[in-house]
N, C-alpha and C positions, 0 to 999 in steps of 0.2 A: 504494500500500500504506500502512498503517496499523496503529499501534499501541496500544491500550487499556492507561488508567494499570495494569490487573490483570496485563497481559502485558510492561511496564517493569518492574514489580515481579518478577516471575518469574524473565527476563532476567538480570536484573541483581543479585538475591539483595539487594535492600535493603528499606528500609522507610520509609513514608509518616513525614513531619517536621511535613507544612505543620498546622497548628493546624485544627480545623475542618471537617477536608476527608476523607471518605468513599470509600474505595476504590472504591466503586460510582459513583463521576462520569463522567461521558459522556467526559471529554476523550478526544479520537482527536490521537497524534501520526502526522506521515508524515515526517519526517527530523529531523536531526542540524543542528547548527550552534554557530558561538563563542558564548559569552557575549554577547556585542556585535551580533553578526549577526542572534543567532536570531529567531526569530515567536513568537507563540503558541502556534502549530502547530508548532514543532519546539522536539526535547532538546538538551541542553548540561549541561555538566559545571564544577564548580570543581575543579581539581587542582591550582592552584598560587596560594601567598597573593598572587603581584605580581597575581593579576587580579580581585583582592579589589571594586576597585571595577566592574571592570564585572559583577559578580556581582550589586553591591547595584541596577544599573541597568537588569538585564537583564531583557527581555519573551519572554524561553522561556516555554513552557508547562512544560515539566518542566525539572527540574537537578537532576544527582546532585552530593551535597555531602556532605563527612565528618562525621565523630559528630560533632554539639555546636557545627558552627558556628556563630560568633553574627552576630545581624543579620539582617534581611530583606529581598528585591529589594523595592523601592518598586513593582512593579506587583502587584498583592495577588492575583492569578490563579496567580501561580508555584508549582507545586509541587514542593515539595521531596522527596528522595529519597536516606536516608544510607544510604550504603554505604563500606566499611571503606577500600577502592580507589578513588574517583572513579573516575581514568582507564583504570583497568582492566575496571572496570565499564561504561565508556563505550564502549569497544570491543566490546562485546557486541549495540550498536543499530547501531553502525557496520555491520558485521556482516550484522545485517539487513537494511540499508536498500541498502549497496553491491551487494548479489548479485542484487537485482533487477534484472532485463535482461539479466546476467551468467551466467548459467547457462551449465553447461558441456556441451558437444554435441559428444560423438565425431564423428572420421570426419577423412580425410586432404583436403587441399584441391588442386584440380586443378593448381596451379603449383607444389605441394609437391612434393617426390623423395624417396622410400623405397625404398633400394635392396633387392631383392628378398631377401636374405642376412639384411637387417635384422630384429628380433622384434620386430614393434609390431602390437596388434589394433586394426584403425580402427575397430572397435564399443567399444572401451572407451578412446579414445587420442584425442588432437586434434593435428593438425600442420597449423596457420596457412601462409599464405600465404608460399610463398619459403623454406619451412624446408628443408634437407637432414638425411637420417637414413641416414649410411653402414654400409656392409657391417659386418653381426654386430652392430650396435649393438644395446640391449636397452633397450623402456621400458616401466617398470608400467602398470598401469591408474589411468586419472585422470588419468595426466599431460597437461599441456599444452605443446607447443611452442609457441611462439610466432612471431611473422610473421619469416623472415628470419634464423633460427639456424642452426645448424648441431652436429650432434651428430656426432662424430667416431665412426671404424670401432672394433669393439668396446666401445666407453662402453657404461655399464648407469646409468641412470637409476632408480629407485627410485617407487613408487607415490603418484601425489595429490602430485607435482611440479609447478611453474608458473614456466616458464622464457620471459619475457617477451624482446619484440622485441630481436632480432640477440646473441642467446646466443652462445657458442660454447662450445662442451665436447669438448676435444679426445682425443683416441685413448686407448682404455683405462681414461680414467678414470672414476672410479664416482662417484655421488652416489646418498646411501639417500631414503630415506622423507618426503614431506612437507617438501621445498627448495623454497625461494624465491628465485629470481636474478633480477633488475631489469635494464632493458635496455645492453646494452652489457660487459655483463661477460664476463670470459673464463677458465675455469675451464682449467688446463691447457698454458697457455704455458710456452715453454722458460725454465729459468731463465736466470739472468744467470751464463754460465758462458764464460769466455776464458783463456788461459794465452799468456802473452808468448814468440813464438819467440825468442830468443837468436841463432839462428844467419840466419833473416830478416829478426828486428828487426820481426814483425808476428805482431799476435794471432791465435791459433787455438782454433775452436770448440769449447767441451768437448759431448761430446752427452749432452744429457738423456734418461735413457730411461725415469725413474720416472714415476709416476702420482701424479696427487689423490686424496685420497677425503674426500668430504661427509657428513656422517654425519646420523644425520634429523635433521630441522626445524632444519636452517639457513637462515637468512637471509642473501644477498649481495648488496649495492647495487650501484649504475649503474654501468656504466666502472669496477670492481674489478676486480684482475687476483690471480689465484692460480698461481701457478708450479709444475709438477711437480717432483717430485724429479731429484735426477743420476741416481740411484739409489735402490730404495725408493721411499718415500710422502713426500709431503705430507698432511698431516692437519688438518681441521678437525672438532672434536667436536659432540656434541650440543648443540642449542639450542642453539648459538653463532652471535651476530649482528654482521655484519662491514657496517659503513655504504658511502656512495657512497667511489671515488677511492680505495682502500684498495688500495697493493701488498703481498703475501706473498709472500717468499721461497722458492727450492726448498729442498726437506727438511724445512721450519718444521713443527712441530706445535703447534697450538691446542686445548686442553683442550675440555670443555663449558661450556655456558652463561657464554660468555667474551664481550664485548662491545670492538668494534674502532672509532674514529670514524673520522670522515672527513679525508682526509690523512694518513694514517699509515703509516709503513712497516717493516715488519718484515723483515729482512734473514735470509740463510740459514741453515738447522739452528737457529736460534735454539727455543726451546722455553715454551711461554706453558700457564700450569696451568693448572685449574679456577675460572670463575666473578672473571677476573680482566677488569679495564674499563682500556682504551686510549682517552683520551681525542684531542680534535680534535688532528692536525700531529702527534703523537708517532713519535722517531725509535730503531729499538731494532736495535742493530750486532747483528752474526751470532755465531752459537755461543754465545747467553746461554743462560741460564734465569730464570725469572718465577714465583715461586710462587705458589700457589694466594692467590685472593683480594687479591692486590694490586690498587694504584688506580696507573693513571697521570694525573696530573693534564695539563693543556693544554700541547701543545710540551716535554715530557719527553725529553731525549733521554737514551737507556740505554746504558751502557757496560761495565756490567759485572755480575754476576750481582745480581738482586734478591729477597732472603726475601717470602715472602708475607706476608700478613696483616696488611701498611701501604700507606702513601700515601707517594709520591712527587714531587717537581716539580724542575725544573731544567734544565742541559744543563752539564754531565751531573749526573744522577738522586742527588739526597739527600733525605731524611725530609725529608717537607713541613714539618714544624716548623724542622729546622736550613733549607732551604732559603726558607721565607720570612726569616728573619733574615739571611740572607744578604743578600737582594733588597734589604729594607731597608739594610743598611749599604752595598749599590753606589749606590741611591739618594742617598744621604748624602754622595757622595763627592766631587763637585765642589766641595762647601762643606768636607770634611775639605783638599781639595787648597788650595784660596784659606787654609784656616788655615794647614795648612804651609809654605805660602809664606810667610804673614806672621810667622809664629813664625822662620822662617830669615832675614829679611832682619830680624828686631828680634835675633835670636843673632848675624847679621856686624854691625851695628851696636855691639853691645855688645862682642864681640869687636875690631873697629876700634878702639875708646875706647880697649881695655886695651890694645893694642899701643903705642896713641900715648902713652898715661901710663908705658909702661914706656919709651918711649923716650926720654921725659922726664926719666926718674929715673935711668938710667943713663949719661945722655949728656954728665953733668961729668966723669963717670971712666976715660972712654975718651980 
């Protein structure tokens, strides 16, 4: 497959830069590739200034570039193409290019198991090889299981779903419209719930009996684990995108369009607003709340309630401004420690001196 510069331009909502050059030119692209990587034959994008230089180096045939960048690829064939978003726009050829071959083709696979109870039409549904779909489970049209999942008894899955290798989405829980889970995740595990017997001196299991629910077009990466509630929901909101390795809490609710990195973990009931970013390792204790549009910066660990509509870093969590000044002054501090040591043995010193001079000047009259 192949793309004409008139059908990049379309795509992608931008517009012709390179000095010269004719909308009507032959170039035909057939894929995507870096900066660095690409051909003649294939697009690439500048999205970020560190890759400034392999921009100016680059032998793509097209490259989406923002307003007014300055500078040109020294191979004089490149055309350029500004659009407001690079890499948003870039995603658009992506797009094109990955779904060939890809196409998606109802029908249940002979190793699959679909218990008869369950609601799935194999003329609009796919279940890959090794998947289970227990009694009363429910799944829209479009969706895709993938090879080796497992959908638990009454889950209701949501339409134009794509639930990649060794899913699991356990008992009752819902996920709406247009989800994306990566392989190895597990939507639906018990939370972390024990109570210390007293009278055996060993832990006993509290049971979980709530549910998830996934609200549409959420994104959940590799081996993330989402906890049902005790009781009630766990909740993750719209357009909210949760990275690989990412534990949630039972009873957590996550706002929309809320972004979770990788390593991080959010502990129970805790409560995370609208359109708020958890950065990479970040640690956030139970029974907060996070308001809307806060920033967790790298390794944040949260302790106690946070106002939206700032930045945070630390452990535990202050204004990125007072907490850079912090950092600094721990920095500092092995050279503040060697001062104080020298400032106290130059204070016993001096101290010494006066002791001995007083004992000089008193010592005819005792």
């Amino acid at each position: 497959m192949t793309l004409s510069l008139a059908e990049i331009l379309r795509l992608t909502g931008g517009r012709l830069a390179s000095p010269g050059v004719e909308e009507e030119t032959s170039l035909q692209v057939s894929g995507v590739a870096t900066l660095s990587e690409a051909t003649p034959a294939e697009a690439s994008f500048l999205g970020n200034e560190k890759y400034y230089k392999d921009y100016l180096a680059t032998k793509a045939g097209v490259v989406l570039v923002p307003p007014a960048v300055p500078g040109h690829p020294v191979e004089a064939r490149v055309m350029l193409i500004e659009v407001e978003n690079p890499s948003l726009a870039f995603n658009a050829l992506v797009d094109v290019f990955m779904k060939v071959g890809g196409e998606f083709e109802p029908g249940v696979h002979p190793t699959a198991f679909v218990h008869p109870e369950a609601q799935v039409d194999p003329g609009k549904v796919r279940v890959q090889a090794g998947a289970v779909v227990e009694a009363g489970a429910k799944i829209g049209e479009g969706t895709d299981i993938g090879p080796g999942c497992v959908v638990g008894s009454h889950a209701q899955i949501g339409k134009h779903c794509r639930l990649y290798a060794r899913v699991v989405v356990r008992e009752r829980c819902i996920l709406g419209d247009h989800v994306v889970v990566q392989p190895g995740a597990i939507i639906g595990s018990d939370g972390f719930g024990f109570l210390l017997n007293k009278e055996t001196g060993r832990y006993e299991t509290v049971d979980q009996v709530g549910i998830v629910v996934i609200e549409d077009h959420v994104d959940i990466g590799a081996n993330t684990t989402i906890d049902r509630a005790r009781f009630g929901r766990t909740v993750i909101g719209e357009g909210t995108k949760i990275d690989n390795l990412v534990q949630i809490g039972h009873n957590v609710t996550i706002g929309r369009h809320t972004i979770v990195v990788s390593q991080s973990g959010v502990a129970g009931s805790s409560h995370l607003g609208n359109y708020v970013t958890v950065a990479a390792q970040c640690g956030i204790a139970g029974h907060l709340h996070i308001g809307d549009q806060a920033i967790l910066a790298a390794r944040t660990g949260v302790m106690s309630d946070l106002k939206g509509g700032e930045t945070y870093w630390g452990s535990p969590s202050a204004p990125f401004k007072d907490a850079v000044k912090q950092y600094a002054a721990l920095r500092k501090l092995p050279e503040a420690m060697k001062e104080i040591q020298r400032l106290r043995k130059e204070a016993g010193e001096l101290l010494r001196e006066r002791l001995a001079r007083k004992r000089h000047f008193w010592w005819p009259f005792r």
